[in-house]
N, C-alpha and C positions, 0 to 999 in steps of 0.2 A: 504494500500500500504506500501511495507516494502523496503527500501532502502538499499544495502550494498554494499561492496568491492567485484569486482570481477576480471575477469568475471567469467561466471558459473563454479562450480568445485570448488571454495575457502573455503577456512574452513569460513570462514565469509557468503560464503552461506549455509552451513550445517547452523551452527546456524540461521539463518535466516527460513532456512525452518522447523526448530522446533517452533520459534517463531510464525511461518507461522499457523500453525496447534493449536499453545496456543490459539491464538486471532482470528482463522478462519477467517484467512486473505491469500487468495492466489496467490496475485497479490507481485511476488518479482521482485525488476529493481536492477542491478547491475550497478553498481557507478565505475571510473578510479581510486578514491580516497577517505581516509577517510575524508577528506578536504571536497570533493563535497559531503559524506552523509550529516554531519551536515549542509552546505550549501543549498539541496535541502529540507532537514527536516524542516527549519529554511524559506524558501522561500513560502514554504506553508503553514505556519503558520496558514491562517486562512480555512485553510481543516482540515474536521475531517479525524481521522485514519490515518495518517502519520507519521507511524515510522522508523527509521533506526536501521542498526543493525552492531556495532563496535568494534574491539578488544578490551581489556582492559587493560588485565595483562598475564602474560605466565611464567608457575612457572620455567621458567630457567634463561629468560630474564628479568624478572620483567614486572613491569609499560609499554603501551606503551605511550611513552610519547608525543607526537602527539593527543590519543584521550584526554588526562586528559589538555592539555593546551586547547584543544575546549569545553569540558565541562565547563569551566570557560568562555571561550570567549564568547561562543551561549547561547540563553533565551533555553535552553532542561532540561528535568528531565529523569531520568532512572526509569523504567518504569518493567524491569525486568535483567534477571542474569541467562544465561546459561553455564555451563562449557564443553566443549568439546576435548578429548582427541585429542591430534595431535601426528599421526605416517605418518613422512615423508618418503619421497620415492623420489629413485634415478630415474629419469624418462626419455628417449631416444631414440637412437637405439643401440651406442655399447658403451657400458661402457669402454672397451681398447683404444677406439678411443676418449673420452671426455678431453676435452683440460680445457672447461671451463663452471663452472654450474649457470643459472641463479635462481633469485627465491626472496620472499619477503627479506627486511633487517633482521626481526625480525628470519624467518627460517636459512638464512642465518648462524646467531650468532648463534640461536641452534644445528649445526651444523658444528662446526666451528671446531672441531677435526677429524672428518672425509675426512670435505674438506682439509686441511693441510695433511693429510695422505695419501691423493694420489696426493698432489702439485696439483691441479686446479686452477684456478680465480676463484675470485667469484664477480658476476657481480649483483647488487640488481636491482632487478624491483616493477613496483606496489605494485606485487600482488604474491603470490604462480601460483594460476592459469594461471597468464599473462604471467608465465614463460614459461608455458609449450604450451600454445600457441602462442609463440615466437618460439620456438622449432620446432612445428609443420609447423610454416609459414616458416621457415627460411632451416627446413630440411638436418641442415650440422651436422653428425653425432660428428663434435667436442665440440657440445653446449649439456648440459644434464640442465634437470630443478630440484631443489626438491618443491614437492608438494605432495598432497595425490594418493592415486591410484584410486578415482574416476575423479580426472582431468585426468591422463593418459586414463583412458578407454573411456573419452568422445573424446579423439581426437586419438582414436587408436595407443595409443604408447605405446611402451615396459617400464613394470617395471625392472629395471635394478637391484635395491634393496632395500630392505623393510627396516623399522623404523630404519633409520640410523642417530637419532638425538644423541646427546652425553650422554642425560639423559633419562633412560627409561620411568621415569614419566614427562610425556611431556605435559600441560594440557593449556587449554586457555579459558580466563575468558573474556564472550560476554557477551554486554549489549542493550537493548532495550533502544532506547532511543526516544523520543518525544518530542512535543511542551506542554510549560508549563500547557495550559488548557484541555489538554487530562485528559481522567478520563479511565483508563485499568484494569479491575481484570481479573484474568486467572481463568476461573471455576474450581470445581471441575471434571465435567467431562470434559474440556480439559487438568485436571491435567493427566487423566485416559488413556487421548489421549497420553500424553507424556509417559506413562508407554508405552506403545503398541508400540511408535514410534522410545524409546531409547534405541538400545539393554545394553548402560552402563548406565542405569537407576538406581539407588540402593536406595535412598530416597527421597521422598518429606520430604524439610525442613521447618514446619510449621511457624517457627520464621522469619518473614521478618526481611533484609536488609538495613537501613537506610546512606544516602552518606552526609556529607557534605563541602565545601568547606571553610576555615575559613583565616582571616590575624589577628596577634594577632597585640592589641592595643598599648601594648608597649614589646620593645626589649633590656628586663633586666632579668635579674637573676631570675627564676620562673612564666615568662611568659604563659609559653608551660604547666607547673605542674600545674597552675590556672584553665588552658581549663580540664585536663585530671584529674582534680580531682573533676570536676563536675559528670563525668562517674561514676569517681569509691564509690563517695557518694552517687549513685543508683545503684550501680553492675550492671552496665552496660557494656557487654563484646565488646572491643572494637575487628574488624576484622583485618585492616587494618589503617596504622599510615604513611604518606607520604608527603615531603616537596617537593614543585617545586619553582624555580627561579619566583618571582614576575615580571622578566622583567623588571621594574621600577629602580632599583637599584644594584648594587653587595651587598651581604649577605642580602640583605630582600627577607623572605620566603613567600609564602603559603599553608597550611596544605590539607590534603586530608582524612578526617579523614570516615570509615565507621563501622559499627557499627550495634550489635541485637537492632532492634527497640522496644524500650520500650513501655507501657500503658500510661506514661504521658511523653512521647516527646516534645510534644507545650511544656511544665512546663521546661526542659530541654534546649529546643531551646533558652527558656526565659533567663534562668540562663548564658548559654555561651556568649550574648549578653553583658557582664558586663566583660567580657575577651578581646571583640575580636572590632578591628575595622571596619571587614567586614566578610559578609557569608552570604554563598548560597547554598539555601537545595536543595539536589536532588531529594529527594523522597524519599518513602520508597517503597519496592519493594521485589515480592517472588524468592526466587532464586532454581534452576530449576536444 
C-alpha cells in the first residue's frame, strides 16, 4: 500500500504510480496532506508494505520544507528516489475571464512571474490536483488552477496553457518513504519495468543514495569542517548539504546531509559519531 498527496492527478501520484510498479504494489490511497502520509505510514507501523510517497526538493524552489522537518520528526527511512519532471498548466475555462489561480504553495512560487504578468491572486491549496478540483466543483470561470494536464483531463477541463513555470527545467525530487523495519530492493526486472514505464527515463544510477540527518556536538569554529572532512578522507561525493532551524533555539542548526553510499559506510557512520551530538540515518536507497 503506497500513501500520497492528492487527490488523483498530483504529481505526487505520478511518482507514486512508478513506485507503484518498482515494488508491485498496486494499491495507491491519496492523503489531504503531506502531514497525514507520514502520519498514516507511521500509524501502521506494524504492517508490512506501507509506504508513502513525498515531495522533497524542486530545483526552482529548493527543499520542501514540510517533508524534511517530518523526516526528523517520524521513526521513517527512505527507501527510494524518483525525479519527475513538472510542466505546469494553466487549467479552466476562459483564460480572459480568470481573476484568480489556485494550486499547491510550492507550484505557486514556480510560477510566480507568470502569475504577476497577468495581475491574478494566487490563492495556495493542498495540493496541484485539489486545485483543479476546486475548479471543477466551484465552476466560476474567474478561478483557473495550475497543475499538470492529466488533472485537467481527469475532470474534463480546458488546458488554457502549457509549461508556464518560470524555469524550463522544472524537476521534483520524490521519495519513498517507510517504517524503519521494512527491508525494499527494486529488482532488476522492475528496474526494466521503469525503462518501459518512463518515457524520460535516461539512466539507471547504479551508485545508491545515502541521507543522513546530523546536530553537531559543538558550535565553534570548524564544527561543520570536522563532519565534512570525514567525507572527503574517503572521496566521498557529497549530493546535497542543508541546514534546518532545530526549533529548540535561535541559531542552532540541523544538517541534512546526502550523499554516494560508500563500501564501508557502518566505518563512516562510526567516524561522524565523534563530530556530532545527534543523527539519524535514512537509509540508503536507488535513485530512479
Amino acid at each position: 500500500m503506497i500513501y500520497c498527496l492528492g487527490p488523483k492527478g498530483s504529481y505526487s501520484g505520478q511518482a507514486a504510480a512508478i513506485f507503484s510498479k518498482l515494488i508491485n504494489d498496486k494499491d495507491i490511497i491519496y492523503c489531504n496532506s503531506i502531514y497525514e502520509v507520514f502520519e498514516l505510514v507511521d500509524r501502521k507501523k506494524g504492517s508490512d508494505n506501507i509506504y508513502g510517497v513525498v515531495p522533497s526538493e524542486n530545483s526552482i524552489e529548493g527543499s520542501v520544507s514540510l517533508t524534511q522537518d517530518l523526516l526528523l520528526e517520524f521513526p521513517v527511512k527512505i527507501y527510494g528516489e524518483v525525479n519527475i519532471d513538472i510542466h505546469h498548466c494553466l487549467i479552466g475555462y476562459d483564460k480572459n475571464k480568470i481573476k484568480k489561480v489556485l494550486s499547491h504553495p510550492q507550484a505557486l512560487a514556480q510560477c510566480r512571474n507568470y502569475i504577476k504578468k497577468h495581475g491574478w491572486e494566487a490563492i495556495p491549496v493542498l495540493s496541484t490536483a485539489k486545485a483543479v478540483e476546486k475548479v471543477f466543483e466551484w465552476k466560476n470561470e474567474e478561478y483557473g488552477a495550475i497543475a499538470s494536464k492529466e488533472s485537467a483531463e481527469l475532470y474534463n477541463l480546458k488546458v488554457l496553457d502549457e509549461d508556464i513555470q518560470d524555469y524550463p527545467n522544472n524537476t521534483t525530487r520524490f521519495i519513498l518513504i517507510g517504517n524503519e523495519h521494512e527491508s525494499l530492493e527494486c529488482k532488476n526486472t522492475q528496474i526494466d519495468n521503469y525503462k518501459n514505464i518512463n518515457n524520460n527515463y535516461q539512466k539507471y544510477q547504479n551508485n545508491k543514495k545515502s541521507t543522513i540527518i546530523i546536530e553537531l556536538k559543538e558550535n565553534k569554529p570548524g564544527a561543520l569542517y570536522k563532519v565534512l572532512k570525514e567525507f572527503n578522507n574517503r572521496s566521498i561525493n557529497l549530493t546535497r548539504i542543508e541546514s534546518r532551524p532545530s526549533k529548540r533555539k535561535l541559531g542552532n542548526y540541523i544538517f541534512y546531509i546526502d550523499y554516494e553510499t560508500p563500501k564501508d559506510e557502518d566505518e563512516l557512520l562510526q567516524s561522524l559519531k565523534k563530530h556530532v551530538s545527534y543523527i539519524k540515518y535514512l537509509g540508503s536507497y536507488n535513485v530512479f
